[in-house]
SEDRENGU-672167 format. One record per atom (N, C-alpha, C, CB): y, z, x. Coordinates in steps of 0.02 Angstrom, whole numbers, padded with zeros to 5 digits, always signed. Each point is the difference from the previous one (the first is absolute). Glycine has a CB too. Layout:
% SEDRENGU-672167
YZX/...
END
This chain:
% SEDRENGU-672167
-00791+00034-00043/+00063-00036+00011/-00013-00075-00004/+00044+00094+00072/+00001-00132-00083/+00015-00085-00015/-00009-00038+00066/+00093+00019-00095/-00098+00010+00131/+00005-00029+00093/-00088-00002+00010/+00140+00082+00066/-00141-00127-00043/-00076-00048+00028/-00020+00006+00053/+00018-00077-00050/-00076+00071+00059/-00006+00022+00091/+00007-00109+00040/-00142+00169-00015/+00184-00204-00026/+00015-00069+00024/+00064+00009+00013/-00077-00069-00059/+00126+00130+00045/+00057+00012+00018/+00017+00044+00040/+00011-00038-00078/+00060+00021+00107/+00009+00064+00079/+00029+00035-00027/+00014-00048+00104/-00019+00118-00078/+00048+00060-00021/+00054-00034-00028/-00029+00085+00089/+00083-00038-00155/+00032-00009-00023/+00025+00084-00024/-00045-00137-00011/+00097+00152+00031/+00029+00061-00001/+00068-00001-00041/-00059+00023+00111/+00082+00020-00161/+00054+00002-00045/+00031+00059+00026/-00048-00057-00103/+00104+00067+00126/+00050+00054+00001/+00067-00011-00035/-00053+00025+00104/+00042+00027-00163/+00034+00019-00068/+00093+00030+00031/-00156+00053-00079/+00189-00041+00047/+00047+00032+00003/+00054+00014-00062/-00032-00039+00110/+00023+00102-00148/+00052+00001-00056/+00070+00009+00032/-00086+00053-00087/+00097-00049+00140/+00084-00010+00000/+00011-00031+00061/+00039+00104-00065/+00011-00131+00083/-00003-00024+00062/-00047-00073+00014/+00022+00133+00024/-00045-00144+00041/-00027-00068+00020/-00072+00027+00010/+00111-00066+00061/-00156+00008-00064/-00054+00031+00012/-00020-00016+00082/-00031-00007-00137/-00025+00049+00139/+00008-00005+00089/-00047-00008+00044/+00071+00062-00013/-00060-00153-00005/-00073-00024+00021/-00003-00018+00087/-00017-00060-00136/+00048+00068+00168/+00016+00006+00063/-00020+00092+00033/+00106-00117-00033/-00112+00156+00003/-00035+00058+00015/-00052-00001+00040/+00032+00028-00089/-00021+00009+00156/-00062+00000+00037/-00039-00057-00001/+00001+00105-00020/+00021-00172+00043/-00010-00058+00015/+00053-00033+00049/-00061+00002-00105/+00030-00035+00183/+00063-00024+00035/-00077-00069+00013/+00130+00132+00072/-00132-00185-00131/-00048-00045+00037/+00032-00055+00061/-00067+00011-00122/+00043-00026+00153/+00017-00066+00046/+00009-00075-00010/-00050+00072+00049/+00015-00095-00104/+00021-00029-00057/+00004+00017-00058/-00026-00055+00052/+00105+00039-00111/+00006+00008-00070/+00012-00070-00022/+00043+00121+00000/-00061-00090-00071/+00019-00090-00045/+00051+00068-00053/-00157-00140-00012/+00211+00126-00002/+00017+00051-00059/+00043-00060-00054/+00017+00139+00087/-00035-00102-00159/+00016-00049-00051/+00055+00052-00038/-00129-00081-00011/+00185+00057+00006/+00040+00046-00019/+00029-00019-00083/+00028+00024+00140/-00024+00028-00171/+00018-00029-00080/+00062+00054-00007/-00138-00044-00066/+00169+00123+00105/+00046+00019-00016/+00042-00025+00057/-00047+00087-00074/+00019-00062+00127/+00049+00003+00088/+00005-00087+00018/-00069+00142+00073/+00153-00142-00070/+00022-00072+00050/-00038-00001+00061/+00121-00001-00033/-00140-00050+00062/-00038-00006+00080/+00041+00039+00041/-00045-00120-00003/+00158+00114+00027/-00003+00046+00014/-00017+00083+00007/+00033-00100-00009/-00037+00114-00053/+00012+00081-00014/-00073+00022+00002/+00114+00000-00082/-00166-00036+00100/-00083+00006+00000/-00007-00016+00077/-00042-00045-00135/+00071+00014+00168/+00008+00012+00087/+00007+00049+00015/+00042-00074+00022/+00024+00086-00022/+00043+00071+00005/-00038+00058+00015/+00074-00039-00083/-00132+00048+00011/-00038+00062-00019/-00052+00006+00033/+00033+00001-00096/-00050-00058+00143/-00041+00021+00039/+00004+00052+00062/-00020-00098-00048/+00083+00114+00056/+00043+00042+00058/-00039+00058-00006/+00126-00043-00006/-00151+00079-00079/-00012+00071+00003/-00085-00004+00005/+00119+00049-00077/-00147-00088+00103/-00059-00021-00013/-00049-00024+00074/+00065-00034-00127/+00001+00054+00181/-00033-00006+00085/+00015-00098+00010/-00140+00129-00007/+00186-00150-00027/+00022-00058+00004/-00027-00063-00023/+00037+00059+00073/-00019-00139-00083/-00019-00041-00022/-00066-00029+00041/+00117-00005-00051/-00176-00038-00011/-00069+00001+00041/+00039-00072+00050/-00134+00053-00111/+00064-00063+00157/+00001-00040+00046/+00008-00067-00019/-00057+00076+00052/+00041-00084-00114/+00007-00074-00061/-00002+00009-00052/-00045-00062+00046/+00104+00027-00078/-00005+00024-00105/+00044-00041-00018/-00016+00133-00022/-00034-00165-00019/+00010-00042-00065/+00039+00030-00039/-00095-00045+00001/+00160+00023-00044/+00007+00044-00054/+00012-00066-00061/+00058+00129+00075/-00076-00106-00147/-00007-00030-00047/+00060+00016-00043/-00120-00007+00020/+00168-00007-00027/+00065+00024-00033/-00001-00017-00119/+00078-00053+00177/-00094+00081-00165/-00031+00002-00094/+00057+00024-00055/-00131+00048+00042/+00182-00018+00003/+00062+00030-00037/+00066-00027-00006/-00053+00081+00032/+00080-00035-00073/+00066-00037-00024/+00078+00026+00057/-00065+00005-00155/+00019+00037+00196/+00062+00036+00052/-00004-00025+00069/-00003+00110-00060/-00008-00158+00075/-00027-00033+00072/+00093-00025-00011/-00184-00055+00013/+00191+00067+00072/+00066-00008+00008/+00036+00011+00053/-00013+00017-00088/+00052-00048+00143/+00010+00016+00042/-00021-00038+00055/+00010+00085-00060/-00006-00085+00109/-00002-00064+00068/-00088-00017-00019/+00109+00059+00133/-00144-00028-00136/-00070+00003+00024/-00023-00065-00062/-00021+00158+00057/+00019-00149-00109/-00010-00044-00044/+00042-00014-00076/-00102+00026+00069/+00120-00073-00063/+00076-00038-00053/-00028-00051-00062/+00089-00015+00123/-00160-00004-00101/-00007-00067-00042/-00080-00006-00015/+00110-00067+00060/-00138+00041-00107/-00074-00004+00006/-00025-00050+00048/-00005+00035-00113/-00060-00032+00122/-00011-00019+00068/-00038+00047+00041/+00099-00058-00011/-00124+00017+00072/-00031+00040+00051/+00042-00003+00076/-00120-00025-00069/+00134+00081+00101/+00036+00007+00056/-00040+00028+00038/+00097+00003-00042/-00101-00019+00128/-00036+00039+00040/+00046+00002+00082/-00129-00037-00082/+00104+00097+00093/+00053+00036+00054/-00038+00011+00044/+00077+00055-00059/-00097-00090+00124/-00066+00017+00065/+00042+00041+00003/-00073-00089+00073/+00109+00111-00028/+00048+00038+00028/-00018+00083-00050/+00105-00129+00037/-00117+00126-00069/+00004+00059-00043/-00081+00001-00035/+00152-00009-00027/-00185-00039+00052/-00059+00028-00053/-00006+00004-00060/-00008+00047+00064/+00055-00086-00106/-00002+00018-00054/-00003-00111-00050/+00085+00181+00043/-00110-00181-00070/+00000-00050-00050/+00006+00046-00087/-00087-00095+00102/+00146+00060-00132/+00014+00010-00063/-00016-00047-00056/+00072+00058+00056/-00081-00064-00117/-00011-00044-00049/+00031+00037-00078/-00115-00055+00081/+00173+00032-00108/+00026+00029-00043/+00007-00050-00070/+00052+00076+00100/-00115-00056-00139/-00006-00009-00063/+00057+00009-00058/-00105+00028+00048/+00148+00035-00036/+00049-00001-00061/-00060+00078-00050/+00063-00192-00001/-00025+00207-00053/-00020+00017-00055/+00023-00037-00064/-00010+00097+00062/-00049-00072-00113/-00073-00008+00003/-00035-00041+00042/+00015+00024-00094/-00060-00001+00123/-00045-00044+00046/-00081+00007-00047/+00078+00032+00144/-00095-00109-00162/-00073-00013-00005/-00053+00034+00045/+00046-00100-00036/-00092+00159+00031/-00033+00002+00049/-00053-00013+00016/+00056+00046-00003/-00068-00137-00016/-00035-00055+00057/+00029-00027+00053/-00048-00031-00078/+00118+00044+00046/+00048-00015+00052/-00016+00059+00069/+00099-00051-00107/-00102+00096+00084/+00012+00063+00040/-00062-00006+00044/+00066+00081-00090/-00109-00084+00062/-00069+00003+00044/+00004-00058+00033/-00076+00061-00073/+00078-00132+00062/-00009-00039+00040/+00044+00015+00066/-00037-00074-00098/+00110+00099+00090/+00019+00024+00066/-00016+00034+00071/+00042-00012-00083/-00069+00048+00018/-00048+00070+00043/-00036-00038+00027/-00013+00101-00068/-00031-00134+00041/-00078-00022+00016/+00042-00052+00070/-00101-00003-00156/+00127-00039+00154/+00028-00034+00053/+00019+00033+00055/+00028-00063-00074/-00009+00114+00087/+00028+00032+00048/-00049+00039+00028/+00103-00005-00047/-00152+00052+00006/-00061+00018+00009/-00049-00041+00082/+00018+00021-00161/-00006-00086+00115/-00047-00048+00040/-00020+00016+00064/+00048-00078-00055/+00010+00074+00072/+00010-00003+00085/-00027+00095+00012/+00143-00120+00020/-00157+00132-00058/+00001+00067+00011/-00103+00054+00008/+00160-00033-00085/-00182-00032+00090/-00067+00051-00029/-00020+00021+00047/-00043-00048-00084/+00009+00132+00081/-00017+00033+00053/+00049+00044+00032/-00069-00085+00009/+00117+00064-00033/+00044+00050+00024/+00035+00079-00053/+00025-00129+00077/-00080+00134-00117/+00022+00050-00043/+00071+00013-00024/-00090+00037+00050/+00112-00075-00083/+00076+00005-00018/+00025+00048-00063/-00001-00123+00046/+00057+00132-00061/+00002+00055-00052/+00047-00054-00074/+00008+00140+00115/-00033-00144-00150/+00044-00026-00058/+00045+00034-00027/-00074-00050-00022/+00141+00078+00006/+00021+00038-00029/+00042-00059-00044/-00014+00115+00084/+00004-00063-00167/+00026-00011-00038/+00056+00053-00043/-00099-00076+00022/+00170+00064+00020/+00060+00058-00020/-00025+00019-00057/+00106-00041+00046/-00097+00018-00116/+00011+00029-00049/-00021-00064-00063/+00097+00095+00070/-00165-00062-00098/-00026-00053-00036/+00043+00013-00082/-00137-00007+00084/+00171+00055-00107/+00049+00015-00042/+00037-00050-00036/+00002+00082+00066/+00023-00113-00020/+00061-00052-00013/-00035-00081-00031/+00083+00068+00120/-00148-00068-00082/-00052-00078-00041/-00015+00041-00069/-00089-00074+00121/+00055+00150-00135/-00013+00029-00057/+00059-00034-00048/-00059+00116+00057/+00117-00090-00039/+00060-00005-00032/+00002-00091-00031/+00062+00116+00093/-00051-00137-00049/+00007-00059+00005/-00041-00045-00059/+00023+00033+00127/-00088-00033-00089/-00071-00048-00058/-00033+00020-00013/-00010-00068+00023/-00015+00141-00024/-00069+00031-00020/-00021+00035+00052/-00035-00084-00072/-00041+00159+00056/-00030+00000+00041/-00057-00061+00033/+00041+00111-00049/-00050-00121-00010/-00052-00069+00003/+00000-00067+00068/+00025+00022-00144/+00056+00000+00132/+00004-00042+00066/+00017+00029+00076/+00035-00077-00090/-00042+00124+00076/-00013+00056+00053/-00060+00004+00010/+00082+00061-00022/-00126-00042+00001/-00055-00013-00004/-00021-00050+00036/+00009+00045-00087/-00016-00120+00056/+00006-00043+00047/+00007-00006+00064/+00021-00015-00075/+00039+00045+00091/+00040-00005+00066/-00048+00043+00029/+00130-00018-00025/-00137+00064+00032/-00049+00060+00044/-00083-00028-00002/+00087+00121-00047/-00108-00150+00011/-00046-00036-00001/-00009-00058+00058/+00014+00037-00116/+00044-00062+00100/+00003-00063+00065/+00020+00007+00062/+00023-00059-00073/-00006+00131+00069/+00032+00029+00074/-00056+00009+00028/+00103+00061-00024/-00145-00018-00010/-00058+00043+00030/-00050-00073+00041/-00002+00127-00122/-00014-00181+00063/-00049-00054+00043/+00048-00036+00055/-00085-00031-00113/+00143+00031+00110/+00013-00035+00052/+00014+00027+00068/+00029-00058-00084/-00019+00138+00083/+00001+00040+00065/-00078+00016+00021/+00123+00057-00031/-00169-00062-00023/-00069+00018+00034/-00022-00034+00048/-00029+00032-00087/+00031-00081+00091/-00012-00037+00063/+00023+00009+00069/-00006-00063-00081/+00076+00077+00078/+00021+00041+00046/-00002+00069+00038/+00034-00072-00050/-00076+00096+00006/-00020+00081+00009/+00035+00047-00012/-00048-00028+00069/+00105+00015-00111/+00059+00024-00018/-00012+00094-00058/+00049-00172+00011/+00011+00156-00009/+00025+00052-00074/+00028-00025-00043/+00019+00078+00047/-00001-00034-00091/+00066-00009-00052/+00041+00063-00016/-00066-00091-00058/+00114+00103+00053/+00038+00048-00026/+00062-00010-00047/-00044+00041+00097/+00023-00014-00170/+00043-00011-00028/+00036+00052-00022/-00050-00086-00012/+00128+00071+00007/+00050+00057-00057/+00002-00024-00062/+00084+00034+00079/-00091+00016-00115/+00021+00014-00072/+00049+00030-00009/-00087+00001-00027/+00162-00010-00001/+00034+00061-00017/-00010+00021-00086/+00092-00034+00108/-00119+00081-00136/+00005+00034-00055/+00070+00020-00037/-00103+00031+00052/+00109-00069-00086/+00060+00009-00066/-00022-00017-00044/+00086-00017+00039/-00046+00057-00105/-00023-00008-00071/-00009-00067-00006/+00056+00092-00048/-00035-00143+00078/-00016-00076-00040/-00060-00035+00058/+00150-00027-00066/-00168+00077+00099/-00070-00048+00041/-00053+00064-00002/+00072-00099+00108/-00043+00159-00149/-00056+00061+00013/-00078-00042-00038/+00108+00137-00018/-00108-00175-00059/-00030-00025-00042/-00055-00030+00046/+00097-00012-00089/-00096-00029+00142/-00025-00051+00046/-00044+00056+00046/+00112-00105-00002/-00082+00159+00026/-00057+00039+00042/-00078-00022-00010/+00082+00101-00010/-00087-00061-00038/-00088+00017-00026/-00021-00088+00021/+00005+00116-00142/+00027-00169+00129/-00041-00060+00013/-00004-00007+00098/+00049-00071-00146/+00040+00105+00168/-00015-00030+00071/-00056+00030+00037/+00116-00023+00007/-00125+00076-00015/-00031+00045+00040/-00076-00019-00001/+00091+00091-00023/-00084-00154-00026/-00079-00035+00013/-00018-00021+00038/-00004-00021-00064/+00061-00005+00088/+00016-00071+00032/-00022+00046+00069/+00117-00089-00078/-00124+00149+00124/-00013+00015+00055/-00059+00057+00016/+00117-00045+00005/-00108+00069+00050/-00035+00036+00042/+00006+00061-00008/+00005-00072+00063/+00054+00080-00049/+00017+00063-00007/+00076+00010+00000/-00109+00027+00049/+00146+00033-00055/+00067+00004-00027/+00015+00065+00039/-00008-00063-00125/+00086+00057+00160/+00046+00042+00023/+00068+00006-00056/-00050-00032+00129/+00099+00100-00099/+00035+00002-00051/-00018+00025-00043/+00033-00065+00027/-00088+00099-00037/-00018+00032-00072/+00040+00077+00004/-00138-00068-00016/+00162+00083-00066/+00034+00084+00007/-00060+00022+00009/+00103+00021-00077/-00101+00030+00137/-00039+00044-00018/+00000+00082-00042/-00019-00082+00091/+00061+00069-00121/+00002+00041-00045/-00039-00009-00052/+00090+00014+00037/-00076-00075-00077/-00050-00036-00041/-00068+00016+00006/+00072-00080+00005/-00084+00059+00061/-00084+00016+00012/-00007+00078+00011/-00028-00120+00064/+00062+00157-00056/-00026+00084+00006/+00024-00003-00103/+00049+00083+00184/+00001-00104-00189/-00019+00014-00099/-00068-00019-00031/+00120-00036-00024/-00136-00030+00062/-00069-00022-00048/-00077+00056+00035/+00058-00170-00018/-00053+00157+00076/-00043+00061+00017/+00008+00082-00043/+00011-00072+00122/+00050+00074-00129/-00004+00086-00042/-00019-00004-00056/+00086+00049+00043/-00082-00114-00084/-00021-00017-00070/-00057-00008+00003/+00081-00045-00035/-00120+00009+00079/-00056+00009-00005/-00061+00049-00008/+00061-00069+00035/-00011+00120+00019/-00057+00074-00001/+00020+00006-00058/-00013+00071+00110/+00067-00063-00135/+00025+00040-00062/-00036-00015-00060/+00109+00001+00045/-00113-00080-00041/-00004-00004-00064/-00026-00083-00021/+00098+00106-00007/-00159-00077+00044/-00044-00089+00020/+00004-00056-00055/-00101+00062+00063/+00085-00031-00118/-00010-00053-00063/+00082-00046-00012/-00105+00102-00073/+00168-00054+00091/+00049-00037-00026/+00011-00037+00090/+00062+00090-00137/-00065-00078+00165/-00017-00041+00060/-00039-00062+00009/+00013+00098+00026/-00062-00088-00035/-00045-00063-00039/+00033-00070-00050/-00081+00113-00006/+00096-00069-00046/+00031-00050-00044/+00084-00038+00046/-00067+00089-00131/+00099-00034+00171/+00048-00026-00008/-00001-00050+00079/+00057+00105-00099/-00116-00084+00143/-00012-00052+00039/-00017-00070-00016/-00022+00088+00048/-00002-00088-00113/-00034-00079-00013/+00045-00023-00048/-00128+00015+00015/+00163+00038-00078/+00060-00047-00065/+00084+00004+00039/-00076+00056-00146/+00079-00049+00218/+00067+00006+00000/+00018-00056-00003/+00010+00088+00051/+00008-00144-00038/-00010-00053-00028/+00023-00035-00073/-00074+00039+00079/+00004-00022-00114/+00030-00005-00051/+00071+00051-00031/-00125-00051-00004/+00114+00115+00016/+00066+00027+00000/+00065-00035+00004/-00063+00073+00041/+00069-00081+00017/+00066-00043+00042/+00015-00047-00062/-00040-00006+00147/-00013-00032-00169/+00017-00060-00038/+00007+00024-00079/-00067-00083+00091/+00033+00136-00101/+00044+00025-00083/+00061+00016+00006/-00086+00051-00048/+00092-00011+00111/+00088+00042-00007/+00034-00064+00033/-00013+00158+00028/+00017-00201-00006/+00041-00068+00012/+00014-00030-00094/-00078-00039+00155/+00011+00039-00188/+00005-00059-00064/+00017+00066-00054/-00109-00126+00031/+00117+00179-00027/+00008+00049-00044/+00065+00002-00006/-00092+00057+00021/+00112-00058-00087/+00086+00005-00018/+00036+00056-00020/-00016-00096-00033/-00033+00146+00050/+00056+00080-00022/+00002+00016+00051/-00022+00056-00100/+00069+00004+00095/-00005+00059+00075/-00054+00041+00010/+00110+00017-00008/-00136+00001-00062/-00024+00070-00005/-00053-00006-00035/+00097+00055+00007/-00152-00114+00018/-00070+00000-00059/-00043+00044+00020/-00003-00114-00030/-00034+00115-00030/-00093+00023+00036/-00027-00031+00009/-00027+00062-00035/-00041-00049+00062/-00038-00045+00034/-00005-00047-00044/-00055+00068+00068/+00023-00069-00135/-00026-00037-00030/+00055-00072-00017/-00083+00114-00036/+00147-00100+00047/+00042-00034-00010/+00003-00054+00065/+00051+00096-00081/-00042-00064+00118/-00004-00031+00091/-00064-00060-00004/+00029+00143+00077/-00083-00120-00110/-00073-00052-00005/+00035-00026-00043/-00120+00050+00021/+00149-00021-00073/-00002-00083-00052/+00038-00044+00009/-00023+00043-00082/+00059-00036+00149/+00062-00069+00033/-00054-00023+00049/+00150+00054+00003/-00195-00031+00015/-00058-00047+00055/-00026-00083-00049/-00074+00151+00065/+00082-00193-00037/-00048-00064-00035/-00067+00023+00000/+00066-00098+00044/-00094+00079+00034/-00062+00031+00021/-00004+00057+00044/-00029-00102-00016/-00031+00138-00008/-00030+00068+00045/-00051+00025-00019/+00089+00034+00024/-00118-00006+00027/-00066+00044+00016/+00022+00057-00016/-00051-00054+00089/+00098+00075-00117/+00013+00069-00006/-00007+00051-00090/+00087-00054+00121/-00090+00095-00132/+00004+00040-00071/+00068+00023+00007/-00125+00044-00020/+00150-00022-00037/+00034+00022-00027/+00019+00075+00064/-00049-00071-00138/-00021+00100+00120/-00004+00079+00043/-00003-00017+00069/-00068+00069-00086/+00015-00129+00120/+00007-00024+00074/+00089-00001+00039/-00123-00086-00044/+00129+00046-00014/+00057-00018+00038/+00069+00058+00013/-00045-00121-00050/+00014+00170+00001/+00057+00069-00020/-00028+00058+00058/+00015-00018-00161/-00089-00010+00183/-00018+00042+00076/+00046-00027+00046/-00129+00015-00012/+00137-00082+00017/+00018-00027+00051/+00087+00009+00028/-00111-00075-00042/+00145+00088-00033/+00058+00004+00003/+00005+00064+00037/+00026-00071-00099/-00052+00121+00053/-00001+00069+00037/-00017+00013+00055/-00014+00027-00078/-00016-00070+00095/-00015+00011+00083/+00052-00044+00051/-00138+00016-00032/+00189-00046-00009/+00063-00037+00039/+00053+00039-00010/-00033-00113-00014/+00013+00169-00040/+00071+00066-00008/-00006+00021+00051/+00008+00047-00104/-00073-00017+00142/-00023+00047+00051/+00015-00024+00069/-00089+00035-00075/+00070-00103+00081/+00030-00030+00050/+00079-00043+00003/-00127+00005+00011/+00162+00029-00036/+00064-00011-00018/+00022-00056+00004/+00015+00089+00022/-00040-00133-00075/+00033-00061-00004/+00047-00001-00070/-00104-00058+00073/+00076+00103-00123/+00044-00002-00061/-00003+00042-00033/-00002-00085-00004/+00049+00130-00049/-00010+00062-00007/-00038+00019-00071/+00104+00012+00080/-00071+00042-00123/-00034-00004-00055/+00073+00012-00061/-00141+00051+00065/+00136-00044-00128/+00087-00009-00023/-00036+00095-00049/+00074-00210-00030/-00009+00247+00039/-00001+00072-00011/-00081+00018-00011/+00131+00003-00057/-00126+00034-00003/-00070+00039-00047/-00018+00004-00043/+00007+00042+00034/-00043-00092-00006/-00010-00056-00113/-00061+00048-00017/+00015-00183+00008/-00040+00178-00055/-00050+00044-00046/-00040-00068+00000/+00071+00108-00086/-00147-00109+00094/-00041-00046-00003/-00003-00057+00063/+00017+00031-00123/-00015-00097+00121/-00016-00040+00054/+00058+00001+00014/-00090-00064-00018/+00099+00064+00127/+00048+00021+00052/+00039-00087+00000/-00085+00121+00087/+00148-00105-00110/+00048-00053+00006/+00013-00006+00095/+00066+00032-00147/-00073-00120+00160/+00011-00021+00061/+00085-00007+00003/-00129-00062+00009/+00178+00095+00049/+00048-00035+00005/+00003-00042+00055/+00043+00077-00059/-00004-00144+00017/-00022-00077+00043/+00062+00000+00033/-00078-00084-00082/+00125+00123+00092/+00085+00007+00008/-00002+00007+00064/+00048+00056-00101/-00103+00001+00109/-00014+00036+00078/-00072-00043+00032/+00051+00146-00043/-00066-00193+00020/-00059-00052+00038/+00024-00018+00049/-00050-00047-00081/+00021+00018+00153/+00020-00014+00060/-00058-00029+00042/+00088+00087-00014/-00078-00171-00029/-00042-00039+00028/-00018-00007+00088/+00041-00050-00116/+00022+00069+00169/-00055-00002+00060/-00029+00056+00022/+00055-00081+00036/-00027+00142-00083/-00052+00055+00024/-00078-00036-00017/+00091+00119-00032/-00107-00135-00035/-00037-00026-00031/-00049-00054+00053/+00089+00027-00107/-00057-00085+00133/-00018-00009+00043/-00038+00013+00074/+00063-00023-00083/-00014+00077+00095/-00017+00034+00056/-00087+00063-00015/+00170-00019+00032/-00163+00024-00097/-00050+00039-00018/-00071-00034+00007/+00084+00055-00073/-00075-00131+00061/-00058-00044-00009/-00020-00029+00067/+00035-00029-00117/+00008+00053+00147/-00032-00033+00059/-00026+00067+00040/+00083-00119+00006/-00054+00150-00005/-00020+00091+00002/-00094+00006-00034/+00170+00052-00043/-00173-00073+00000/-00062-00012-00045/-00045-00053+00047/+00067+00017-00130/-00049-00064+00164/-00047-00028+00024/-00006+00007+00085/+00013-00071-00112/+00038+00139+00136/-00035+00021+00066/-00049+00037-00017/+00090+00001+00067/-00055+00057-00128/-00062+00054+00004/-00068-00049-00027/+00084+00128-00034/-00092-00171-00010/-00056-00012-00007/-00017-00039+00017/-00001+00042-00053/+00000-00071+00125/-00024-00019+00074/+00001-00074-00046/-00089+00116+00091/+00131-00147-00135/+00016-00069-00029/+00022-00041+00065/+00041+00044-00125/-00010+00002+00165/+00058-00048+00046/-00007+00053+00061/+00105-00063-00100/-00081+00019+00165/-00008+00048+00069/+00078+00040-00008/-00087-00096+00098/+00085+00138-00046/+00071+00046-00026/+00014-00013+00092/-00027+00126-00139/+00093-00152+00139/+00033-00017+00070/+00039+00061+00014/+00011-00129-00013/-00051+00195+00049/+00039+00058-00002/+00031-00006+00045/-00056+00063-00046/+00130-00017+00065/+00033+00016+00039/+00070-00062-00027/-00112+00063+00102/+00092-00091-00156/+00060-00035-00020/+00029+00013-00072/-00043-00084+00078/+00040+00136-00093/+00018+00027-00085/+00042+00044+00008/-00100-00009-00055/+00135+00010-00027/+00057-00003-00001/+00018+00072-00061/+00001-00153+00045/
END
């Protein structure tokens, strides 16, 4: 994994529908939370199902839905009375911007093991890149280490941030939210049928990125590679790899062609796809698996 032993835990909890749920079995005593979907109100609120709000929390307002008495304007607001200090960036938010917040509020904080949560890193994907996501979780991680902290981040999975997985899941420790269905599919493929398991653990990937740049419904493999720029893959590699994304049902096959098996791209379903790759890096101990939180 991409995580250093100069960085503090850093935990990803995924979610293909719904919010992700990085507040799960966590009630810390201090939070810093950086929000990019949830308004500051409606991220209070949710602490109700969660054994209630911590004893002190920072919140970092990163979104475009902040609204309502609690915070109206950019700026920093702080409430003794409530324990709570706010700082609301707006969207898009720079995240040097983002970290230096963090890191400020942090300060006062070392030794006291605090929890970072980050709602939903989705919406910066959306926004400027993973790259700068990347970034951001980077600068989270050195600036809570000192503090003795965590991190917890959401991902929500949709077709237009599924693409970004395979890079976030670098970015941590380990990952909740995973289907486990996914992972009992890649385990049965494996006994079944190791070699296309193999291939399709290491070219899924490239996969994803032929059937994205591929312009029919219904190619063969060899067609799927010849829309790749670059790859590590053959012609036949990559026609293991597909077949082993029929099996794990991400995309189907088109009727009963005579000779090489036509892909249908009609029935592709980039966050199964997703969900498969990250499925790929519990079973092969790539990434820690945050059980008791999957989906």
């Amino acid at each position: 994994m991409a995580v250093t032993g100069e960085r503090t835990d850093v935990t990803m909890q995924l979610a293909t529908f719904g919010s992700p749920s990085v507040r799960e079995g966590s009630h810390p005593s201090r939070a810093v939370s950086v929000l990019f979907a949830d308004g500051v109100d409606e991220w209070r609120r949710g602490w109700s199902a969660h054994g209630g709000t911590p004893e002190r929390e920072a919140v970092v307002s990163a979104s475009d839905t902040t609204r309502g008495a609690t915070a109206t304007a950019p700026g920093t607001q702080v409430f003794p009375d409530r324990q709570l200090a706010y700082t609301v960036l707006g969207r898009p938010a720079d995240p040097t911007d983002v970290v230096a917040v963090v890191a400020d509020y942090l300060d006062g904080a070392k030794g006291t093991a605090p929890i970072v949560f980050v709602d939903d890193l989705a919406p910066m994907v959306s926004d400027i890149g993973v790259s700068a996501a990347t970034d951001l979780v980077d600068g989270l991680s050195l600036a809570v280490r000192e503090a003795g902290g965590s991190i917890v981040v959401g991902y929500s999975v949709t077709p237009s941030t599924a693409t970004a997985v395979g890079r976030a899941i670098d970015l941590v420790d380990e990952v909740g939210g995973v289907e486990t269905d996914a992972i009992a599919a890649i385990e049965r493929l494996r006994r079944r049928d190791p070699t296309t398991f193999g291939y399709t653990r290491r070219y899924w990937e490239d996969a994803r990125d032929g059937i994205d740049a591929c312009d029919r419904n219904y190619p063969q493999s060899k067609q799927i590679h010849a829309a790749l720029e670059t790859t590590d893959t053959t012609p036949r590699t990559l026609g293991a790899t597909l077949s082993g994304l029929v099996e794990l049902g991400v995309l189907g096959t088109w009727g009963k062609t005579v000779g090489s098996t036509r892909y249908d791209l009609t029935a592709y379903d980039p966050v199964r796809l997703a969900s498969v790759g990250v499925a790929f890096a519990v079973v092969t101990d790539r990434v820690g698996y945050r059980r008791g939180s999957s989906t």
